[in-house]
N, C-alpha and C positions, 0 to 999 in steps of 0.2 A: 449799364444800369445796375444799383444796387440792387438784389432781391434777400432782404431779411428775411431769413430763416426761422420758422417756429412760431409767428407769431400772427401773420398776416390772413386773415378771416374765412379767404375761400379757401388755403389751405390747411384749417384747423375743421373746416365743418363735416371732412368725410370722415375726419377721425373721431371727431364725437359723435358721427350717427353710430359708428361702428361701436362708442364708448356706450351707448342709449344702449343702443340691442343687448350690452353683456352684463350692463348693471339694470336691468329690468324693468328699462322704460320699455316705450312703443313707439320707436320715430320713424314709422313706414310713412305716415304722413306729410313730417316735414321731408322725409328723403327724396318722396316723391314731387314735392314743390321746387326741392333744390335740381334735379337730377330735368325735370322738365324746364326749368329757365335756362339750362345747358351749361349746371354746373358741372367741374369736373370732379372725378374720383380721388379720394386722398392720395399723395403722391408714394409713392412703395417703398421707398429708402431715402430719398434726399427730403428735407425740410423746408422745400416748397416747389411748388410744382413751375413748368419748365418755361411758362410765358404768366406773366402777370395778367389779373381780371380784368375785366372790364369794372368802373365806377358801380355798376347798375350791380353787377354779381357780388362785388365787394360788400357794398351795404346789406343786399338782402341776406349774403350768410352773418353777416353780423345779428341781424334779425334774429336769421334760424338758429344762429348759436344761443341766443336768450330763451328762445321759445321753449330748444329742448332743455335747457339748466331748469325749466318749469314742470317740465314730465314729472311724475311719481314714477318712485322706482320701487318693484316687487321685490327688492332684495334686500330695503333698507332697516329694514326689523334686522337681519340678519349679520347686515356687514355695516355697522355703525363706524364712524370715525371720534366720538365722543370716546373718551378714557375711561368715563367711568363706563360706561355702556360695553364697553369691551370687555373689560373686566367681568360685568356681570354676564354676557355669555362664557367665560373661561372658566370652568369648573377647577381645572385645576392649577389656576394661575401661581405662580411660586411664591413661597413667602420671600419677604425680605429678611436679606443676607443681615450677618451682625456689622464682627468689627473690619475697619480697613488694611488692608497693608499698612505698614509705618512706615512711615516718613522716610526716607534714607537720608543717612549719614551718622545712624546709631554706631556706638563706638566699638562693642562686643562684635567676635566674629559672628555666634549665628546669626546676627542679626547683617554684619557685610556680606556672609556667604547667602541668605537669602534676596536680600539688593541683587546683587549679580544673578541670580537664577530668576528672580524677576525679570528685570533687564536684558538677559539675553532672551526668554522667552518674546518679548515683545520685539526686540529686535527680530527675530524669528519672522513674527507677525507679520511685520512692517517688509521686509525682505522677500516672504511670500505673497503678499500682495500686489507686490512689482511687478514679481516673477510671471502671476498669473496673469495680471493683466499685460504685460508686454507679449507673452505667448500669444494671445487672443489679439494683440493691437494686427497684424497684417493681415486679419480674414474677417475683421469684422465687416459686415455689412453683406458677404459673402454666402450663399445660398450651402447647404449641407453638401450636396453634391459637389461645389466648387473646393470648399474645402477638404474633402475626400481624394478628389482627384486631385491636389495639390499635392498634398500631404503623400501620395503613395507615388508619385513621378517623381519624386526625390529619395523613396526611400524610406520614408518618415511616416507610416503608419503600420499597425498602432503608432497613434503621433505618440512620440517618446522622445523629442528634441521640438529648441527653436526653430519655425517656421526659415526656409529659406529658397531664393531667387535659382538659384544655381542649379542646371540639370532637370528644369521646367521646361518643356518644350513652347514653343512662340506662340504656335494655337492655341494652347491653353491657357498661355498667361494673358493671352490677349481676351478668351472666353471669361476668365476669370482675375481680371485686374486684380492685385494686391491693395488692400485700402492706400488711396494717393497720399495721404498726411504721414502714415504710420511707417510703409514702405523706407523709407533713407533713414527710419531710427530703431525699427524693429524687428528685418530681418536678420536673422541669426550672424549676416557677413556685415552687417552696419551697425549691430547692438555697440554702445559706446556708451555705458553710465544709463540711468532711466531716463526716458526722454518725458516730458510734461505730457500730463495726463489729466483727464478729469475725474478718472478714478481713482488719483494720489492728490488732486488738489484740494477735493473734498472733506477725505480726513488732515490734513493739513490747517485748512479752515476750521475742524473742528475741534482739534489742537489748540488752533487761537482764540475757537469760543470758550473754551472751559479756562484758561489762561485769562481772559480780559473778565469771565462774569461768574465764572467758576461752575460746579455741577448743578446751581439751583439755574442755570438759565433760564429766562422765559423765551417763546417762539419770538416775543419782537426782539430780545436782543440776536436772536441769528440773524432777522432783516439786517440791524440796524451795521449788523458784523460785515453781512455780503454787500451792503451798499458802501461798508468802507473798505472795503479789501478784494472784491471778486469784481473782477472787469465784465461787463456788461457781454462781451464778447466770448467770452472763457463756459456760460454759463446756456445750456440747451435743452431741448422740447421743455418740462415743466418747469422748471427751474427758471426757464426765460421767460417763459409765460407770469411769474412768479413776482421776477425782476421788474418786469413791464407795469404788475397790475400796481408793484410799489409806489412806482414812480407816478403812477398815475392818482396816488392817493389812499390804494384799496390799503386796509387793515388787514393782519392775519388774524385767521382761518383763513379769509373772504379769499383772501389772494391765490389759492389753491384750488377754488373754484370757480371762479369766473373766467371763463372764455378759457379754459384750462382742460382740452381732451388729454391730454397728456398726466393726468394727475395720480395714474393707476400702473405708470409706467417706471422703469426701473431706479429714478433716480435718489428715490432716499433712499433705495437698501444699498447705495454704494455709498452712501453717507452714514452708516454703520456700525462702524470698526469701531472705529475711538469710543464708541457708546459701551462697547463690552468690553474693550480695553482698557477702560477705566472703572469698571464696577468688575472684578471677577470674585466670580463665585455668586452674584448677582444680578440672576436674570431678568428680574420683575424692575430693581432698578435700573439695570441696561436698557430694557425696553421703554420703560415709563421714560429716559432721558431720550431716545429716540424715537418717539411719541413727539414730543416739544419741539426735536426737529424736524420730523414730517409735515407736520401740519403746516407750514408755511407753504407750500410745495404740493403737497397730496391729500388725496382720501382712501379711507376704505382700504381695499388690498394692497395698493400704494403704500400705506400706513405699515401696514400689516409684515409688507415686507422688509422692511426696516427693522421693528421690533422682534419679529423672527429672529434675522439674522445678529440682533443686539445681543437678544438673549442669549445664540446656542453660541456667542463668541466669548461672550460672560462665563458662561459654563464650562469652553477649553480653555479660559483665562486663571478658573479656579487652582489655588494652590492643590498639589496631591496632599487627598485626607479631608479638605476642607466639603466638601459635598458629598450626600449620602447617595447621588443617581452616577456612579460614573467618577465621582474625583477627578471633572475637571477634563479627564484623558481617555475615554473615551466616544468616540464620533456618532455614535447613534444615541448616547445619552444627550450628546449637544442638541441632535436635532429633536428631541425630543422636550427638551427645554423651547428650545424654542417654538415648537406648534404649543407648546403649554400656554403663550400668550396672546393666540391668533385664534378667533370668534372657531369655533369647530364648523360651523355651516357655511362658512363664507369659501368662496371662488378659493383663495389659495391655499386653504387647511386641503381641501381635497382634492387639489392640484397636487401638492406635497404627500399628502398619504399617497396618493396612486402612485405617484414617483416610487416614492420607495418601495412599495409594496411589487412594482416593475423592480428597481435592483434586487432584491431577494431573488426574485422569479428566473433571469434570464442571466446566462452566464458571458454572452457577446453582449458587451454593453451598445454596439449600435443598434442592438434589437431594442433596447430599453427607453432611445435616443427616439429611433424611428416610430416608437409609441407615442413618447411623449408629443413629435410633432404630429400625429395622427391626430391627437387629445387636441391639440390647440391648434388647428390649422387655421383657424378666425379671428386668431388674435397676433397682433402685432409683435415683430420678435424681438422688440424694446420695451414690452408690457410686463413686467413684474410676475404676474402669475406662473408663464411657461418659465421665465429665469429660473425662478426660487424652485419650480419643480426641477430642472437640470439640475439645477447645484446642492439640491438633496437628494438626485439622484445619484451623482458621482459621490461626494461623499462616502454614501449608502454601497457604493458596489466595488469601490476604492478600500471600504475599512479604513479612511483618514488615511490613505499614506498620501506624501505629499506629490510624488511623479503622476501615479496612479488617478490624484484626483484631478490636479489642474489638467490632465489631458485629455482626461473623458470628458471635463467640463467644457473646455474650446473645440475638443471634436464633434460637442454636438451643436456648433451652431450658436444662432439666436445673437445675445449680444456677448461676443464673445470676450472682450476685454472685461467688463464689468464682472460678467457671473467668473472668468477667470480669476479675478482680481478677490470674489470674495471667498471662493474655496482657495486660493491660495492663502488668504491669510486666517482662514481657520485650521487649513491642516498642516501649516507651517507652526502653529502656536500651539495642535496636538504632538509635533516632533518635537517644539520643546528647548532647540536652541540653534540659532546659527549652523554651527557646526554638525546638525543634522538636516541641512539641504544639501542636496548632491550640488557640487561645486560646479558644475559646468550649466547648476540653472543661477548662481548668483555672482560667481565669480565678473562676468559681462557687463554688470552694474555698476562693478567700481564703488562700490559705497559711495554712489551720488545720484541725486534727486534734481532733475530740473524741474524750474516749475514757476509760475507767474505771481505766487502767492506770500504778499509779507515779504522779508527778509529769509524765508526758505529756501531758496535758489541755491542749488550746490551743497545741500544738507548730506549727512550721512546716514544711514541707517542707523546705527548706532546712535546717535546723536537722537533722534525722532523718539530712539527707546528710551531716552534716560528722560527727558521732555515728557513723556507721556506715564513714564513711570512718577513722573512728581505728581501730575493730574490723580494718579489712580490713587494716590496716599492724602491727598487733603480730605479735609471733612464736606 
């Protein structure tokens, strides 16, 4: 029997009671209607739980799911997903940046030698992104303890290398499977070129959206982008929820919230990169552009975390000299850009303050780790909120180096390919070029990208840079 994943009604309804309680509904009511018809609990890690409903369970969480999209939430003065409404809670939102990069292919040197220092930095980018996310692909899904104990049976903690098989004992690899998918492309003895990702397919796709519609995109051309180029299959929790509600009709916003518990979870802020890698030096534009592509997909903190990490990516993207907080290079100015565009009262501005305010405080970053999970034990470890706190924590306690951060980032958990994925490509674009990643995290790559998207299959990193360096030069 097929069982689709992410979509199917009893398996979405535990997640949006649990989504009601943290955005400031009251669904003790419906929970308790669902929970006495003998529904079950949302499933813990897989995308749908392990016997299909009965007819009679199915339609009623269908119900329940409409009932609670009807709750008032206590939070919604606070955490808006409207742009302008965001805005007006950001005191200090950034002005907009002046002029762009130029074009390359100016004829003068300083105008070639800055082409090339652009480009390598992005290359950088695109390289650390990999790096991180492939570090984090064989423990995702993986509880903190499993990864600990992995990681120090081989040797390998402080994790300061690729995950690997070898010199794991049988009871524990059996306690703690390696993720099935990632395992034969991931670990340190099978790395071979980047294996496909959906934390590389993502900026990829959004590669192709500023390519086909350019930076004024509206959200429907990203539908109209994923319904020609993203396999239906490729695409999971909101994102599918997202795809479904297209095909079914729904417009965005709409489609970001209907039947949609998933909509607060990590998937736009790993849709990202390309937002700050095409505005640098501009984090109000990077944000406002990954705003347009959140909203198909999420709300709220969901939102939030996108434009977060658009902004502080804008900011390590800035030429040196070009910015007055930081020039661009350094890591606490980035994240401070980035909370510059996230409501101050909302769920993840003070997820992220504590974060960091933990890396200042504690010199063992598992203390900092074991906080953080302490802070959010009730929320799901694919919900945006605790990510974006990790990944401003490492960061934070890293000083942007780039070893330092993707391994604090993956040893603590949560989702670890994603939040890998996006401190490696911020602290890969604060190093500044290629040639300052230590070669034993990129060399494994091969300068190749697999991947299901367009005609990108077998791409090079280099290649990705010069491509996204033309995006960042148009008007």
């Amino acid at each position: 029997m097929l069982r689709l994943t992410w979509v199917q009604p009893e398996d979405l309804i535990g997640h949006e009671l649990r989504q009601a309680a943290q955005d400031g509904r009251a669904p003790s009511a419906v929970a308790a209607r669902w929970r006495a018809a003998g529904g079950p609990e949302a499933p813990l890690r897989a995308g749908a739980s392990p016997r299909p409903a009965s007819r009679y369970l199915r339609l009623l969480a269908g119900d329940l799911l409409d009932e609670l999209a009807d709750l008032p939430s206590g939070l919604a003065d606070d955490e808006p997903t409207d742009l302008a409404a965001i805005k007006s809670l950001c005191p200090d939102w950034p002005s907009p940046a002046g002029t762009r990069p130029p074009a390359p292919g100016h004829a003068d040197a300083d105008h070639t030698d800055a082409d090339h220092r652009r480009t390598g930095r992005l290359e950088a980018a695109w390289l650390g992104r990999a790096v991180g996310c492939l570090l984090g692909k064989p423990v995702e899904k993986l509880p903190l303890d499993g990864i600990r104990l992995l990681a120090r049976a081989t040797g390998n903690w402080p994790l300061n290398g690729y995950f690997t098989a070898r010199g794991v004992p049988g009871e524990l690899a059996a306690r703690y499977p390696w993720n099935r998918r990632s395992a034969a492309t991931s670990l340190a003895e099978n790395i071979d070129g980047m294996p496909e990702d959906d934390d590389l397919d993502y900026p990829l796709l959004n590669l192709l959206l500023l390519q086909r519609y350019g930076r004024n995109f509206t959200t429907a051309d990203v539908a109209r982008l994923w319904l020609d180029e993203l396999p239906a299959g490729r695409a999971f929790t909101a994102e599918r929820i997202a795809y479904r509600n297209l095909l079914s009709g729904l417009e965005p916003p709409r489609t970001a919230r209907h039947r949609n518990p998933f909509r607060e979870w990590i998937g736009a802020l790993i849709r990202a990169d390309v937002h700050g890698w095409t505005n640098p030096g501009d984090p109000a534009g990077a944000a406002e552009q990954a705003h347009r592509d959140a909203i198909l997909t999420h709300t709220a903190n969901g939102v939030y975390a996108a434009m977060f990490a658009a902004a502080a990516i804008a900011t390590a993207a800035a030429e040196p000299g070009a910015t007055g907080s930081g020039s661009g290079q350094d890591v606490h100015a980035c994240l401070r850009a980035g909370l510059a565009v996230v409501p101050p009262r909302s769920r993840l501005a003070r997820a992220v303050r504590h974060a960091v305010r933990l890396a200042h405080e504690h010199d063992d970053f598992a203390d900092v780790v074991d906080a953080i999970h302490a802070r959010h034990a009730d929320v799901h470890w694919v919900h945006a909120v605790p990510n974006t706190a990790l990944i401003a924590a490492a960061l934070t306690h890293a000083d942007g180096d780039f070893t330092g951060a993707i391994c604090r980032t993956v040893s603590g958990g949560l989702d670890t390919d994603s939040a890998g994925a996006t401190v490696g490509g911020i602290a890969a674009l604060l190093a500044g070029s290629p040639a300052a990643l230590p070669e034993r995290w990129t060399a494994p790559l091969k300068n190749r990208l697999a991947t299901s998207v367009g005609t990108f299959d077998g791409i090079g990193f280099d290649t990705l840079a010069r491509l996204t360096h033309l995006e960042a030069s148009r008007p």
